[in-house]
C-alpha positions as CSV (number, residue, x, y, z in Angstrom):
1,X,28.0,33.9,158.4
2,X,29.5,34.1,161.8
3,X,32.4,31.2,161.7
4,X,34.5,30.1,164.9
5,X,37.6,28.3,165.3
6,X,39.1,26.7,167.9
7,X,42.6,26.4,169.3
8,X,44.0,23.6,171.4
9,X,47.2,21.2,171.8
10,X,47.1,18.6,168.7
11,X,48.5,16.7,170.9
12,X,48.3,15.5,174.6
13,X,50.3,13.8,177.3
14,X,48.7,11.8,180.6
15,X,51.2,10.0,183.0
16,X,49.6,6.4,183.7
17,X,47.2,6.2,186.8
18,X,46.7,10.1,186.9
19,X,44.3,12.5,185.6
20,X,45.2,15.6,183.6
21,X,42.9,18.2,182.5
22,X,42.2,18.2,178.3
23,X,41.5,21.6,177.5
24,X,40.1,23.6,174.1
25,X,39.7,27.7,173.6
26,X,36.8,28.9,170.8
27,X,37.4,32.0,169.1
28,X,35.2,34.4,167.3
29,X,36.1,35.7,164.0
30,X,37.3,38.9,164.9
31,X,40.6,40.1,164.0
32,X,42.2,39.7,166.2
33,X,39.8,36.9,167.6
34,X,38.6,37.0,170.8
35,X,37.4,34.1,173.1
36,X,34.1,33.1,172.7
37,X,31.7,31.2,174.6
38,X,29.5,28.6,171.6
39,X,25.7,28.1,171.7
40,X,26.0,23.9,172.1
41,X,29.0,21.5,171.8
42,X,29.4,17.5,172.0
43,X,33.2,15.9,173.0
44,X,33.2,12.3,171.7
45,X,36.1,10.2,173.2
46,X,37.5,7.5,170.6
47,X,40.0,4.6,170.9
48,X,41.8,4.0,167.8
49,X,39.5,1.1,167.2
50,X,36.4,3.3,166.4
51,X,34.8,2.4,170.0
52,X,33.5,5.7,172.0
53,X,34.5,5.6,175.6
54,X,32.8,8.8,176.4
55,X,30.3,11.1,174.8
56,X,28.7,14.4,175.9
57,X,26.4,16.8,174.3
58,X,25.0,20.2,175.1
59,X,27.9,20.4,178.1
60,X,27.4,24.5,177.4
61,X,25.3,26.5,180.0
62,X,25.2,22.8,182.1
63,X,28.1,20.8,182.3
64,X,28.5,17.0,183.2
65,X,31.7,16.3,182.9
66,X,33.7,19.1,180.2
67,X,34.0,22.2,182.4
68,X,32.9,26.2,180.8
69,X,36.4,27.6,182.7
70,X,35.9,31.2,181.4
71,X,34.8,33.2,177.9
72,X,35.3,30.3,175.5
73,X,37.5,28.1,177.8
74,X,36.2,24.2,178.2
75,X,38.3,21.4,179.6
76,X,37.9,18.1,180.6
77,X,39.9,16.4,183.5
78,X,40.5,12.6,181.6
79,X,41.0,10.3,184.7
80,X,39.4,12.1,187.5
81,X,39.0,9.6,190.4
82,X,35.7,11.1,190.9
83,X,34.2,10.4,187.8
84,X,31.7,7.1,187.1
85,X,34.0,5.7,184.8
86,X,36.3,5.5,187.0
87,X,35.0,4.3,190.4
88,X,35.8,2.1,192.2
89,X,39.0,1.1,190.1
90,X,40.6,3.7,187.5
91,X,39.9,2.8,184.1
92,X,40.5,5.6,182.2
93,X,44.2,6.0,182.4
94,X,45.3,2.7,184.1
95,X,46.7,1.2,180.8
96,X,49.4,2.7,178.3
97,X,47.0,3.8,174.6
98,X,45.6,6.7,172.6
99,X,42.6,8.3,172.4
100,X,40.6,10.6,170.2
101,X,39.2,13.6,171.8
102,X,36.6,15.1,169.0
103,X,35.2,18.2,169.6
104,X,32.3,19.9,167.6
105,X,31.2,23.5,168.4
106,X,28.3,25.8,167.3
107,X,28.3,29.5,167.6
108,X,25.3,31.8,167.0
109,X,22.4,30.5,165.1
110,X,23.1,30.5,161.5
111,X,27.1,29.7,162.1
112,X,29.2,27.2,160.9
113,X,30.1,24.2,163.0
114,X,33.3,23.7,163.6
115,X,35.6,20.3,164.6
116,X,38.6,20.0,166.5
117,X,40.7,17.0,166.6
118,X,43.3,16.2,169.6
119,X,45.4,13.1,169.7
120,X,45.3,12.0,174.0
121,X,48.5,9.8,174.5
122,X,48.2,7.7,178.1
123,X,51.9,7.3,178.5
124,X,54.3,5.1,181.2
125,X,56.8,6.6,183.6
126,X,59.3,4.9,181.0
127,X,58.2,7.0,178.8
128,X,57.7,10.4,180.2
129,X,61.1,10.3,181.6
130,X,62.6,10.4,177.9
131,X,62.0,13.4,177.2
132,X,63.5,15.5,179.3
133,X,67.0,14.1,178.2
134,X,65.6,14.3,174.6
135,X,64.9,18.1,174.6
136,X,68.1,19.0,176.4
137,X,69.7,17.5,172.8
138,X,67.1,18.8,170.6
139,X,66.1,22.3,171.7
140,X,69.3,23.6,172.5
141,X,67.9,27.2,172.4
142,X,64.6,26.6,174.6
143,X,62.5,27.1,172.2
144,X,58.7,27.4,173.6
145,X,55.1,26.8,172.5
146,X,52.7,29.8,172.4
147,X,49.5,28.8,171.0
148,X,47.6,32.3,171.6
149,X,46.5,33.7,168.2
150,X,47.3,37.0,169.1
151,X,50.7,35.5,169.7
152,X,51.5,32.8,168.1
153,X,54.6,31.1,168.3
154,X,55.0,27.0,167.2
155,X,59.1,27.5,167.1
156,X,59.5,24.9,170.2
157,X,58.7,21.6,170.8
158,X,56.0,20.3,173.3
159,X,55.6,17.1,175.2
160,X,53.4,15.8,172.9
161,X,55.8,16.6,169.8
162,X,59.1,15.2,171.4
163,X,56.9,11.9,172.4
164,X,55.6,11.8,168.4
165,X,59.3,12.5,167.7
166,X,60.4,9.6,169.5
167,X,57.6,7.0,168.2
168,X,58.6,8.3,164.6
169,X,62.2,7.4,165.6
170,X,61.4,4.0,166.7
171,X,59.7,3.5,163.5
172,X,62.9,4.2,161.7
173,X,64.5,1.2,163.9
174,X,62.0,-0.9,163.1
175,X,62.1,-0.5,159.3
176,X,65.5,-1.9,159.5
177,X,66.8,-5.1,159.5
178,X,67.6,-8.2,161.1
179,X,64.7,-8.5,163.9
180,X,63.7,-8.0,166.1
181,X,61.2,-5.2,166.4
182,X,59.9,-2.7,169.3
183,X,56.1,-2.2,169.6
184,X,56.2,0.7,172.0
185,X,58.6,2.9,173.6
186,X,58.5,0.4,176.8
187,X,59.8,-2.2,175.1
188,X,62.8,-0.5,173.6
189,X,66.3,-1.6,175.9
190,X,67.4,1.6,177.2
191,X,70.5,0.0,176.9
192,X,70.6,1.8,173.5
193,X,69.1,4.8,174.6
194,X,71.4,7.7,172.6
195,X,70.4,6.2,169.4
196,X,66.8,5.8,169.2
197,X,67.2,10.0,170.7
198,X,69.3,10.0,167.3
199,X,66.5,8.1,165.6
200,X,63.8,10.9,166.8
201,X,66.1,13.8,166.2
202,X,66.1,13.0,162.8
203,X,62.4,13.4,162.6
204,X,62.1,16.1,164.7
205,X,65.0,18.0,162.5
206,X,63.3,16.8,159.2
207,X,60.1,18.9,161.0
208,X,62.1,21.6,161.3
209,X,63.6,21.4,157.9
210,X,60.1,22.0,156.3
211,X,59.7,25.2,158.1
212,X,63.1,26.6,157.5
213,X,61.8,25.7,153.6
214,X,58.5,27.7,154.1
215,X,60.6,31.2,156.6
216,X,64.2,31.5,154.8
217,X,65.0,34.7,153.5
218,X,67.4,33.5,150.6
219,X,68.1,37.2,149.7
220,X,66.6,40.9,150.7
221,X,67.7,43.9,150.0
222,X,66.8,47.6,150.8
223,X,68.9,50.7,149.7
224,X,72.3,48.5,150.3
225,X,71.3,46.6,153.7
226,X,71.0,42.8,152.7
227,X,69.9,39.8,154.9
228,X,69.9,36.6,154.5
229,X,68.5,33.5,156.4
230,X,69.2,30.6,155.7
231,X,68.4,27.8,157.9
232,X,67.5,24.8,155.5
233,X,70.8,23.8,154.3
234,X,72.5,23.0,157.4
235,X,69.5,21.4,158.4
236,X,69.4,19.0,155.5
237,X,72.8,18.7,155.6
238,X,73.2,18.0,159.8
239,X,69.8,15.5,159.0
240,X,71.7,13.5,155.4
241,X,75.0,12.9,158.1
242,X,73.0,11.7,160.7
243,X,70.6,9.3,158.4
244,X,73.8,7.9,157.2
245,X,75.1,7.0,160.4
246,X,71.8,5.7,161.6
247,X,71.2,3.4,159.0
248,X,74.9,1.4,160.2
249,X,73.9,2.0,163.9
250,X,71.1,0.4,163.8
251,X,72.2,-2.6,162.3
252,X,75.1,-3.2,164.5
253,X,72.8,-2.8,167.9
254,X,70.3,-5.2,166.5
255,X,72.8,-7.7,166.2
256,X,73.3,-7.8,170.1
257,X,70.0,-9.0,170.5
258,X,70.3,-11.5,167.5
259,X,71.2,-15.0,168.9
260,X,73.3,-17.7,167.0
261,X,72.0,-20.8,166.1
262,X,73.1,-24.1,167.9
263,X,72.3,-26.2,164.9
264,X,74.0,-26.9,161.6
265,X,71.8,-28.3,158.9
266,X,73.9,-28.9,155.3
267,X,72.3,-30.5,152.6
268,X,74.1,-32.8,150.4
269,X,74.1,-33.7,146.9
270,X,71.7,-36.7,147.3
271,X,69.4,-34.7,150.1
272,X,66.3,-34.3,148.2
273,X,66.7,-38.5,147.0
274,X,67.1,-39.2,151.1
275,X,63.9,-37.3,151.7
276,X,62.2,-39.2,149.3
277,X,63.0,-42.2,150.2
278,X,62.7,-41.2,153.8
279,X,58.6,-40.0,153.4
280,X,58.1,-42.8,151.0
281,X,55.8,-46.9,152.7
282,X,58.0,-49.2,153.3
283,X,58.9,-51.3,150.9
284,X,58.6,-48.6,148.1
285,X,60.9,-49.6,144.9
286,X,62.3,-46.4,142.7
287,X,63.2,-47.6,139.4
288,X,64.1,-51.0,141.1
289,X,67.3,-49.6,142.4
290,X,66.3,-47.8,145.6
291,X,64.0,-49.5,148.2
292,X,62.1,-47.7,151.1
């Protein structure tokens, strides 16, 4: 049986208020796969509460909306002004969320379906303009994405992994205390910008720690010329130091935002008799000694 697969960005970045093209490649199941064009496909578009925003089926052969490029090329532009959904007023992009793009493929008759999942994040000026000062700290070597199967090479970081990087990191700062807590990237005070990029370099480094774990060469050898590579360590290590740090950071910037109180309340020996007596009718007697 004929099976496909598909190969696409996990996840996506859209600037607020603009449109930006979604795209997917299918692949045969040659080796090495080629691009191939499927018999029928549906993209369902999900918000993270289950509603569907927008569905097509059978785009292949006559598209609405999710465009046939080239061999096994299909896109979708999310937020094109020209679109239904979004006329006369943008809808689609206009507010800061997420979306579920779903794709579902067919090949030849008698092939396996196959499903493609990408995460679509609509994301604030705010927050597009952290990562650019983000990656110049965390991919000091340039590292880039190469998502061809012929080629593939996931060493760098994309948009969308230095934004998931970044959320991860403000989940850190949130976990600790005193309040008070940041709901999104827009609400953090840039103030304290260098250490939620701390807070996501951490996750991004414990990322890369799990695949120094799964490509380290701890020893080879061949007719006396050894090599070793060994990446983990120092990442663990670099990743322990920072952690350690982090955790007293992030205490001590919290407390900038923590107000004093302008009250004192102290309560005395006899303060739970007063409040009895206090919240007791008039007249009350208690034990014919105290009266209300």
């Amino acid at each position: 049986m004929a099976k496909l697969s598909a190969t696409a960005q996990p996840y996506e970045l859209i600037l607020k208020n603009t449109s930006q093209r979604v795209d997917i490649t299918v692949f045969d199941d040659q080796d090495p796969p080629e691009p191939v064009d499927a018999e029928s496909g549906t993209l369902r578009v999900l918000r993270l509460n289950d509603n569907v925003v927008y569905q097509e089926s059978d785009f292949v052969g006559s598209p609405q909306r999710v465009v046939n490029s080239g061999t096994g090329k299909y896109y979708i532009e999310w937020g094109d002004d020209s679109a239904t959904a979004n006329t006369p007023t943008q809808t689609e992009t206009n507010t800061a969320r997420t979306y579920l793009f779903h794709w579902q493929f067919v090949g030849v008759s008698g092939s396996e379906q196959i499903n493609a999942l990408q995460t679509v994040d609509v994301v604030t000026a705010k927050s597009m303009s952290l990562l650019g000062a983000f990656r110049a700290q965390i991919d000091k070597a340039c590292k880039e994405v190469d998502t061809d199967p012929s080629n593939l090479c996931p060493l760098g970081y994309s948009d969308g992994d230095l934004y998931r990087y970044l959320c991860g990191g403000l989940s850190l700062i949130n976990a600790e205390q005193p309040y008070p807590t940041f709901a999104t990237l827009d609400n953090y005070p840039m103030l304290f910008s260098q250490l939620l990029f701390d807070a996501g370099l951490i996750v991004g480094i414990n990322a890369q720690t799990l695949f120094a774990i799964d490509t380290d060469v701890a020893q080879w050898n061949d007719q006396g010329n050894s090599w070793v590579l060994t990446h983990q360590p120092m990442l663990a290590s670099f990743n322990n130091a920072l952690a350690a740090q982090l955790e007293r950071r992030v205490k001590s910037m919290k407390l900038h935002l923590v107000r004093s109180g302008v009250q004192h309340v102290q309560a005395s020996t006899n303060y739970r008799l007063q409040t009895l007596i206090s919240a007791a009718p008039s007249g009350s007697v208690f034990r014919n000694m105290f009266v209300a």
